[in-house]
C-alpha positions in Angstrom: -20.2 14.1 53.8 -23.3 13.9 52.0 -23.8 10.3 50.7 -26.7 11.4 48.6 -24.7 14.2 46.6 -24.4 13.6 43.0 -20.5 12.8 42.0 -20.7 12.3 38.7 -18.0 13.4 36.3 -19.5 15.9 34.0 -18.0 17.3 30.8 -17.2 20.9 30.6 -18.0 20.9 26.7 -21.2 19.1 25.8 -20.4 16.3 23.3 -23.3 14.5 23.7 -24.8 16.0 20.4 -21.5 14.9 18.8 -21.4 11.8 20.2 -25.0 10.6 19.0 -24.6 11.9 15.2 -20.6 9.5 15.0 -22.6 6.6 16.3 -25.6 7.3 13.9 -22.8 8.0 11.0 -21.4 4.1 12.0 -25.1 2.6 11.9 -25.9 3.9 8.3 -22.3 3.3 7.0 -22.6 -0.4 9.3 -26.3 -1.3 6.9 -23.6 -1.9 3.9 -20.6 -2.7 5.4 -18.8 -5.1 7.5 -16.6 -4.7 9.6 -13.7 -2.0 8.4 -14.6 -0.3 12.1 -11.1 1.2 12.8 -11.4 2.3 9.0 -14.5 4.4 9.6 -13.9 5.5 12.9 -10.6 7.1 11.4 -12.8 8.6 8.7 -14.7 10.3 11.3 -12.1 11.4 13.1 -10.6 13.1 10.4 -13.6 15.0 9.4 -13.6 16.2 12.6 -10.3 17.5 12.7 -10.4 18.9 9.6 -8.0 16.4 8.2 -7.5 14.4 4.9 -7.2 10.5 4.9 -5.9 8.6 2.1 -6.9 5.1 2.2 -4.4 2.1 1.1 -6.1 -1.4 0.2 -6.2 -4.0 -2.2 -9.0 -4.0 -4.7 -12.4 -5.2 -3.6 -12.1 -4.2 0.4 -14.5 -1.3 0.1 -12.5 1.4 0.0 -14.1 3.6 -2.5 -17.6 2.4 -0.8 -17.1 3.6 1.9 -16.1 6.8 1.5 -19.0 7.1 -0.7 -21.2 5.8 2.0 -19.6 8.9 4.4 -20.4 11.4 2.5 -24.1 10.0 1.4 -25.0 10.2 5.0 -23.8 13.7 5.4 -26.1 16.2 3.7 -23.2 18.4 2.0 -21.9 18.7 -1.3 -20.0 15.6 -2.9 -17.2 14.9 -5.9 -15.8 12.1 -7.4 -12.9 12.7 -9.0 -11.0 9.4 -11.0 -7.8 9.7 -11.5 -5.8 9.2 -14.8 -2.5 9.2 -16.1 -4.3 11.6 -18.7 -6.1 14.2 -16.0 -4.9 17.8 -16.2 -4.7 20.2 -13.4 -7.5 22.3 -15.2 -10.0 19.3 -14.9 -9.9 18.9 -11.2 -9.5 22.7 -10.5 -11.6 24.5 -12.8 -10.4 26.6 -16.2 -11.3 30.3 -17.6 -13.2 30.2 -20.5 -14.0 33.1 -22.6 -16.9 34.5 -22.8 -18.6 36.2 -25.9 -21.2 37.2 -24.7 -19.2 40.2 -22.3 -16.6 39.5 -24.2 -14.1 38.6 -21.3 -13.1 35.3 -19.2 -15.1 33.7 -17.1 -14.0 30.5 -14.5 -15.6 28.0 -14.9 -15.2 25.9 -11.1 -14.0 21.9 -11.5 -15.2 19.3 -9.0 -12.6 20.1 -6.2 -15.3 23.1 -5.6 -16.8 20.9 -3.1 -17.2 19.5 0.6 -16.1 16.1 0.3 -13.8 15.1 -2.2 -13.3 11.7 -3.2 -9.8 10.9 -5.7 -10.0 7.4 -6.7 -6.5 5.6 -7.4 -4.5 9.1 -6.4 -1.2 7.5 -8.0 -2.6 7.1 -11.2 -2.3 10.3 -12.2 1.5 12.4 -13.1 2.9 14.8 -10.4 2.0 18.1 -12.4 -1.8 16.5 -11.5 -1.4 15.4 -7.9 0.5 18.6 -6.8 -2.7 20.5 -8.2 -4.1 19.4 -4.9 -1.1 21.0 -2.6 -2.6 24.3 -1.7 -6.0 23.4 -1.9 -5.5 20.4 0.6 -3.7 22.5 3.1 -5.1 26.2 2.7 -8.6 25.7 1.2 -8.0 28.1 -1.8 -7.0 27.8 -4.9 -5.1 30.5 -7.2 -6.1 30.5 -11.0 -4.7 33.5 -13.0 -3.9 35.7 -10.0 -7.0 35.1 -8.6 -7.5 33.3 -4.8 -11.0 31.3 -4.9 -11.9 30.4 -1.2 -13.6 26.5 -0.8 -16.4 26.2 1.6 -16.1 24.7 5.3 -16.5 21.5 5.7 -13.7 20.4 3.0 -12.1 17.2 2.8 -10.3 14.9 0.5 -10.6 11.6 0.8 -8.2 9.6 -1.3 -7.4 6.3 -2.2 -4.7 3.8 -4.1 -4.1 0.0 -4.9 -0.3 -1.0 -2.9 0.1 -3.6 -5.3 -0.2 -2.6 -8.9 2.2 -0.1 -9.3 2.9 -0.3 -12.9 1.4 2.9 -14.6 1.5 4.6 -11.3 3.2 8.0 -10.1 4.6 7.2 -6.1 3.5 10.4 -3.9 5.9 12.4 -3.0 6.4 12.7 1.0 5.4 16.6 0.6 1.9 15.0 -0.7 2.0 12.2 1.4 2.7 15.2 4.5 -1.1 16.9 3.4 -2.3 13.7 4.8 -4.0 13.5 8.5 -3.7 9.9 8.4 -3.3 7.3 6.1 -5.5 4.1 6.8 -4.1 0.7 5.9 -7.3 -1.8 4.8 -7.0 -5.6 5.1 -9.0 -8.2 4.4 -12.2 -9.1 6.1 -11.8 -12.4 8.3 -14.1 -15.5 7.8 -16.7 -14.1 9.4 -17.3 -11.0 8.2 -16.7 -12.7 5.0 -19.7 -14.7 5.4 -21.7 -11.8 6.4 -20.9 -9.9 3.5 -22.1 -12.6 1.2 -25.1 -13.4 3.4 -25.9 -9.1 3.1 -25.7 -9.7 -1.2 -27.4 -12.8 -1.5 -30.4 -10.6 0.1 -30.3 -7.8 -1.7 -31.1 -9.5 -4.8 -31.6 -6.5 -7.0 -31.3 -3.7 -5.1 -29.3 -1.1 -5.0 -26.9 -1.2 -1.4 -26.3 2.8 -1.3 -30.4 3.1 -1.3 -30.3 2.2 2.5 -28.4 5.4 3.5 -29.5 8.6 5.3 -28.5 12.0 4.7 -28.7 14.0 8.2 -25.6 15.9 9.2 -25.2 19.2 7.8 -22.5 21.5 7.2 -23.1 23.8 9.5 -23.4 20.7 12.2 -20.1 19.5 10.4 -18.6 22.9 11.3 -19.7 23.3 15.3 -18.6 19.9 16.0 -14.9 20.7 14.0 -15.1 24.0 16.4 -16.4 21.7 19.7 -13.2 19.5 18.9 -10.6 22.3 19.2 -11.8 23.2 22.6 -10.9 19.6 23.5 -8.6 20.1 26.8 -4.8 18.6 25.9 -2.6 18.9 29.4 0.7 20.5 29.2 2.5 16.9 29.8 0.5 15.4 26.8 1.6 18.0 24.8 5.3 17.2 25.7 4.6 13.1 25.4 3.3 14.1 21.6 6.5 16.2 21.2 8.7 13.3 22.5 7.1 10.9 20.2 7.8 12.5 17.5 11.6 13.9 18.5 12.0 10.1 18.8 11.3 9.7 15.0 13.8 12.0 14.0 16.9 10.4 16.2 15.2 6.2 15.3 18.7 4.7 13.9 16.1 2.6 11.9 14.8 5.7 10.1 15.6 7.7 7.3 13.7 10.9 7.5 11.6 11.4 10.9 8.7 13.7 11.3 7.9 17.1 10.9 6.2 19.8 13.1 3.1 19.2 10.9 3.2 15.7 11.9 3.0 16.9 16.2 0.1 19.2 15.3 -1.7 16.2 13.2 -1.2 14.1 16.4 -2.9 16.7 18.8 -5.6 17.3 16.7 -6.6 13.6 15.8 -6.2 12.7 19.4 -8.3 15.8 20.4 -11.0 14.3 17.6 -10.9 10.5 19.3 -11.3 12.3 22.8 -14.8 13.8 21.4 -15.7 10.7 19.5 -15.3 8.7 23.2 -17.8 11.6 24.5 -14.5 13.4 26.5 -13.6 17.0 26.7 -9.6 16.1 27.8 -7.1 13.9 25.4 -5.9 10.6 27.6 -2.2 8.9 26.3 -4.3 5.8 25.1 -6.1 8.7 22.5 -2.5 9.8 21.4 -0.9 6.1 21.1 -4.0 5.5 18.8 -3.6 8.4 16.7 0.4 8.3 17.0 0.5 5.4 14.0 -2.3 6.3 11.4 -0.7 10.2 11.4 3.1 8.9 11.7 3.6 6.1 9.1 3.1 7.6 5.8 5.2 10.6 7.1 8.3 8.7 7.9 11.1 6.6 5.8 12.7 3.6 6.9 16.5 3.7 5.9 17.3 1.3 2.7 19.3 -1.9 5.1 16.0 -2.3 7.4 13.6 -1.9 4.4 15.4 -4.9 2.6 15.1 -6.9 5.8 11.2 -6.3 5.8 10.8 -4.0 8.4 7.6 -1.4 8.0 7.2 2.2 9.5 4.8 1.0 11.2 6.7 -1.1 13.5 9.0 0.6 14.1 6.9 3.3 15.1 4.9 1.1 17.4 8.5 0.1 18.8 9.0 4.1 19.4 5.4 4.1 21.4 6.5 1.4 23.9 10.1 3.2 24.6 8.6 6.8 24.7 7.4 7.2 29.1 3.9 7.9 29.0 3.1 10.6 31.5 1.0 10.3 34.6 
């Protein structure tokens, strides 16, 4: 045998492009914030796999910043959208307004005509509003008057709501929960990064934070890395480990409702995104157990008796990952 021959594992699909542009999304996002990693590492990873997030968190952890700070270092097109218990269906989507000039309707486009979408407070706004974003979130269209208005690639809706205040508020149904790729849970800073984050605005003195950021990924970038992560290799026994996972919802004496199909094929293509992110063309089990709770809690119901005894989705779903065999 050669000792001198080169063994080195290479990739079959070259992420290294990929790679570099996540970590140099983290840096400019990292100037302003602290900490919040697994937060924006899931924001990334549902960009890339074409995903929503809707982000849960008292007031004052960042949320909103954040998201804003994604989009500013991506050089595509960017809406804010705050939600209302007023806000009608026409002001998010767009109206037709009549023209007298030809002397015929004309639409007029509303902010969801863009590539990253941010919906502050989702539940503040009544059903008839939220369920405006069904087929847009999950088909990229809308349909005004009979007519089907295609959104541009990248799209993405980033949402986000207040778990605490809930008077004034409209609960999301588990259908609009479902158009979720994951929904991220945001806690408190520790000591630390508390003392950092005070430190970082006691410097800035007058300036504005968001000032600091780049703009350098574009959509067309956006779009060949979405198409790089689809090419991700999943093995035939992964694919029946995601499968069992999520058969395992659906029979959980601790659970109400399990999950759906759309909940397996969120699973696959999350864990395909965090395979690229970690610079590999094949999904591992450790990139599915990571994806299995973000895409699985918000999509399942814990039955009424275990609810009143405290217990979360999330645990028990963690409890489902350490019965389920992974495969070798």
């Amino acid at each position: 045998m050669n000792t001198n021959e080169d063994l080195t594992f290479k990739n079959r699909l070259d992420l290294s492009e990929l790679q570099e542009s996540v970590e140099k999304i983290k840096l400019e996002v990292g100037k302003i914030i602290v900490g919040q990693k697994d937060m924006v590492d899931m924001l990334i990873a549902s960009l890339l796999a074409k995903g929503h997030a809707l982000i849960e968190g008292v007031p004052g952890v960042a949320k909103t910043v954040t998201a804003k700070l994604l989009a500013k270092s991506l050089s595509v097109g960017f809406s804010r959208i705050q939600f209302t218990p007023d806000l009608m269906p026409s002001d998010i989507l767009g109206t037709s307004v009549f023209n007298l000039k030809d002397s015929e309707f004309e639409f007029k486009k509303g902010p969801i005509f863009s590539n990253m979408i941010l919906i502050d407070e989702i539940n503040r706004a009544p059903a008839k509003t939220q369920a405006a974003l069904f087929e847009v979130m999950e088909e990229q269209q809308i349909t005004i008057d009979g007519n089907k208005f295609k959104l541009d690639s990248p799209f993405m809706v980033l949402a986000t709501q207040n778990p605490i205040e809930q008077e004034g508020t409209y609960r999301l149904p588990e259908a609009q929960l479902d158009r979720f790729l994951f929904k991220i849970d945001v806690d408190y800073p520790n000591l630390e990064e508390e003392i950092e984050i005070l430190s970082r605005e006691h410097a800035l003195r007058d300036g504005v934070k968001t000032d600091k950021i780049e703009s350098f990924l574009t959509a067309k970038q956006i779009t060949e890395y979405q198409n790089l992560v689809t090419q991700v290799l999943v093995e035939t026994h992964l694919l029946k480990y995601i499968a069992q996972l999520i058969v395992a919802t659906r029979s959980n004496q601790f659970l109400y409702l399990g999950a759906s199909p759309r909940a397996s094929i969120a699973i696959l293509k999350s864990s395909k995104a965090f395979a690229a992110m970690s610079g590999r063309d094949f999904v591992t089990p450790e990139d599915i157990k990571r994806a299995a709770v973000p895409v699985l809690h918000h999509r399942v119901i814990v039955t009424p008796e275990r609810e009143m005894e405290g217990v979360s989705s999330k645990q028990i779903i963690k409890q489902i990952i350490e019965t389920v065999e992974i495969p070798r």
